[in-house]
N, C-alpha and C positions, 0 to 999 in steps of 0.2 A: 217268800210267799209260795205255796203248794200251784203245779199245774193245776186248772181247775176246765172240767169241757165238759158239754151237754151235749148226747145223743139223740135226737129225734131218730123214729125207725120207722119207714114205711114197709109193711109186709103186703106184698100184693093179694097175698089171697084172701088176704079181709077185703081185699076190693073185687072178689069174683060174684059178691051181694049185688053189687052195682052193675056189671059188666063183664062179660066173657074173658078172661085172661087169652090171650094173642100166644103166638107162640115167640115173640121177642119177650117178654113179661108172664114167665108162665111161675107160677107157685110156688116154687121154690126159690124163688131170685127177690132179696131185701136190699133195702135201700136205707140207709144210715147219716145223718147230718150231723157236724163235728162241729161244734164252736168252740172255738180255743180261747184262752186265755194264758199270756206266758208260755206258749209257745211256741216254736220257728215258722216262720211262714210256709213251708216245705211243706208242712200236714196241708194236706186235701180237707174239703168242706163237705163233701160227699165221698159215703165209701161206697162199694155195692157188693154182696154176696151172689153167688151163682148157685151156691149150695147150702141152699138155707142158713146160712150164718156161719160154718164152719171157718171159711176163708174168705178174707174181704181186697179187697182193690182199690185204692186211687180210680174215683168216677166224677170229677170234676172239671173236667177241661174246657175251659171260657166263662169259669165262675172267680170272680175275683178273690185271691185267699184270704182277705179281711172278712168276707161276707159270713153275715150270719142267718141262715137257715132256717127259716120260719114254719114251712109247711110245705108238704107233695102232695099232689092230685095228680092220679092219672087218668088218663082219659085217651084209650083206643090205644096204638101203637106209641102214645106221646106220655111223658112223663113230666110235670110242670112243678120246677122248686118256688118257692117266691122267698124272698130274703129281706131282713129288716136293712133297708136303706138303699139295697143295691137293684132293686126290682124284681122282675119277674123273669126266671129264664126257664127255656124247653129244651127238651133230646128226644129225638124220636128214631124207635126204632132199636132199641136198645144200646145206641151208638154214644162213648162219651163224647160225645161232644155239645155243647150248650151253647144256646145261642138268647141273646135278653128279648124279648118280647115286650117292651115298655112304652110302645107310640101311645100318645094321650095322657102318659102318668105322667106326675111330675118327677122332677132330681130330685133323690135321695129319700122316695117318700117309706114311710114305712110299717112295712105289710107285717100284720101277725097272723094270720089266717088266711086262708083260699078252700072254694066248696067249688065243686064241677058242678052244674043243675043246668041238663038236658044239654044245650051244646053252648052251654052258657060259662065262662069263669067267673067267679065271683071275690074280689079281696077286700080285705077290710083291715 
């Protein structure tokens, strides 16, 4: 069977409609969701660019490497993934590191979407 993997891309300056780009998250800096299928657990779940896509990076650290990558919103200096089954996580600050944001949800529920509205998150 062929490796088979789905990219979701967040480019931040489609999100300067919504909100001022900071200078942790400024214009040039994308954010890329990897779901794997077939192969090694070693692939990251997030890559990030710093220069517009040219070169990318390993930007997952405290996201479990199963997970799969549903959707980003950012909001302010925070950047929020949410993942089918494993929840909800953030990094703020442009820092990889992620931490789950999940009190109230339940285990393993699973998000396909997320909208920021006003200082609101919203999954579904």
């Amino acid at each position: 069977m062929k490796n088979c993997y789905t990219i979701t891309l967040l480019f931040l300056s489609l999100l300067s409609c919504y909100q001022k780009p900071t200078d942790n998250f400024k214009q040039d800096k994308v954010f890329a969701a990897v779901t794997t299928y077939k192969i090694p657990d070693e692939v990251a779940v997030i890559y990030r660019s710093i220069d517009a896509g040219n070169t990318w990076y390993a930007f997952s650290n405290g996201i479990q490497a199963q997970a799969t990558i549903s959707s980003f919103v950012s909001r302010g200096s925070k950047i929020f993934a949410a993942t089918i089954y494993n929840g909800v996580f953030v990094s703020e600050k442009g820092l990889n590191i992620w931490r789950p944001v999940n009190e109230g949800l339940p285990d393993h529920i699973g998000i396909n979407s997320m909208v920021s509205i006003e200082k609101k998150l919203i999954i579904g």
